[in-house]
C-alpha positions in Angstrom: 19.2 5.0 10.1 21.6 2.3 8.2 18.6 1.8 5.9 18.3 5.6 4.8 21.6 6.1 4.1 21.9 2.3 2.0 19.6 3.8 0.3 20.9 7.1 -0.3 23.9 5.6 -1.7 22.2 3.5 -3.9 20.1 6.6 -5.4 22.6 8.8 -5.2 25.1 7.7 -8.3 22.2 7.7 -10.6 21.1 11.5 -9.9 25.1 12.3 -10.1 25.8 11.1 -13.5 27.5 13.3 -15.4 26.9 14.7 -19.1 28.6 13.9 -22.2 32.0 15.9 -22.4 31.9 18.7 -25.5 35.4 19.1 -26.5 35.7 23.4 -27.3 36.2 24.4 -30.8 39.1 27.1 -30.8 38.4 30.0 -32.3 40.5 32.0 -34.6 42.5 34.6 -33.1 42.2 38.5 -33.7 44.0 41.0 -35.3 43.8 42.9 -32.2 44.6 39.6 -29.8 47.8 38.8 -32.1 48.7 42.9 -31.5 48.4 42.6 -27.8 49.7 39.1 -27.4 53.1 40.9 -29.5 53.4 43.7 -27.6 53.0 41.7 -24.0 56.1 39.3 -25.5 58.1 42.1 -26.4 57.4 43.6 -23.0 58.4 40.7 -21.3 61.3 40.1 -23.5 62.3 44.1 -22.9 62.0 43.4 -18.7 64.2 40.1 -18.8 67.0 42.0 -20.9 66.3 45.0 -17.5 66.6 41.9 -15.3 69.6 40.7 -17.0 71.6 43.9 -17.1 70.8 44.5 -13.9 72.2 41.6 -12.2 75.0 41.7 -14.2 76.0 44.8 -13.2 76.2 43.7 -9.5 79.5 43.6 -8.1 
């Protein structure tokens, strides 16, 4: 049994070497990306101002 699994852990690093890492390329952003990226940061800026009033307003 000791034997099977000295030599499972001798074979096993060389059938779990990894592949060369491939950094991604970005790609260029949209015109329709850059339109919904502005209107979900002017959505978010429009609920932190609700946020903000509303605590305010607390007594």
């Amino acid at each position: 049994m000791l034997r099977y699994l000295t030599t499972a852990f001798i074979l096993l690093p060389a059938n779990v070497l990894a592949a060369e890492f491939d950094r991604p390329i970005p790609q260029a952003q949209s015109a329709t990306a850059e339109f919904w990226f502005a209107l979900a940061a002017a959505a978010l800026v429009a609920g932190l101002a609700l946020v903000h009033y509303t605590v305010r307003r607390r007594p």
